[in-house]
N, C-alpha and C positions, 0 to 999 in steps of 0.2 A: 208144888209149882217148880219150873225148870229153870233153872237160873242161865244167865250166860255172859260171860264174860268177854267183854269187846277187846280182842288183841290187838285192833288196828289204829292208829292214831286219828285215822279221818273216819266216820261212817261214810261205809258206798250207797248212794245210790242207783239205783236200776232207773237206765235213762233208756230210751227207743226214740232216737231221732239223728236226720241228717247228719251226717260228718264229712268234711272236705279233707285231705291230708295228704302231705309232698314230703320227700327227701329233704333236706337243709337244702343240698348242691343240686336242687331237680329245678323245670319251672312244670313239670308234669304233675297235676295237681287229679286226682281220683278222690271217687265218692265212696262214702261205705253207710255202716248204720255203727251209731253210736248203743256200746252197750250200758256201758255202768260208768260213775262218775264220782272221786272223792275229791277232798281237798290235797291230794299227794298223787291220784293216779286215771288214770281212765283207760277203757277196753273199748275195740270196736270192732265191726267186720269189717275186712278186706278181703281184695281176689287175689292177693299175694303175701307171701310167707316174706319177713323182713324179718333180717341176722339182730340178734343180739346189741343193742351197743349203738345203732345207729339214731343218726337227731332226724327227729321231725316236728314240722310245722302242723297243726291239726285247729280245725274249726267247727265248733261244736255249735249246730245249727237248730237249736231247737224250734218245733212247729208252733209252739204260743205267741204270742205277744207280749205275756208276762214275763218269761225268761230270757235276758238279754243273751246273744252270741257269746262264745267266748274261743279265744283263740289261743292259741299254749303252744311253749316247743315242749317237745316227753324227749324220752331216750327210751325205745322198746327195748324189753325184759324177757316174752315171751311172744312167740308165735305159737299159735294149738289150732293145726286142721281141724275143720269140721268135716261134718258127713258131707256136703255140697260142695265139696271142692273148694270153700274160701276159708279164711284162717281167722282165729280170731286175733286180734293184737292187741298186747297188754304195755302201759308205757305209765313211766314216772314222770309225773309233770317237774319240768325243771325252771322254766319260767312263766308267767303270762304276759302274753302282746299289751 
């Protein structure tokens, strides 16, 4: 049997739904698709590559009725192009709305 040892303090979940998300200083509010979700982090697509260190607002829209919205400011970590020209965004949740 394969054993594995969880390094991350939160499990991720692999989420696929709506996300809204803005600059702190933006009111320019864009959609993406929500990747993954812990209790410290979440990833999502966007059509833009965003630096290191910046705050954002993000809104996690899921399509049930069972899972409430949730809204959080991150600080993105990582930008990673994909093949289709959008990037994925990786960000530390720092507070929740």
């Amino acid at each position: 049997m394969l054993e594995y040892d969880e390094k991350r303090d939160y499990i991720r979940m692999d989420v696929d739904c709506k996300v809204t998300y803005k600059l702190i200083d933006s009111n320019d509010v864009k959609t993406g698709r929500c990747l993954s979700l812990s209790g410290s982090g979440v990833s999502f697509i966007a059509d833009t590559s965003y630096d290191d260190g910046l705050a954002m607002e993000i809104n996690v829209l899921p399509e049930n009725s069972v899972t409430p919205p949730m809204t959080a400011f991150i600080e993105v970590v990582r930008s990673i192009p994909q093949e289709d020209s959008s990037f994925e965004i990786a960000g530390i949740i720092k507070s929740l709305k």
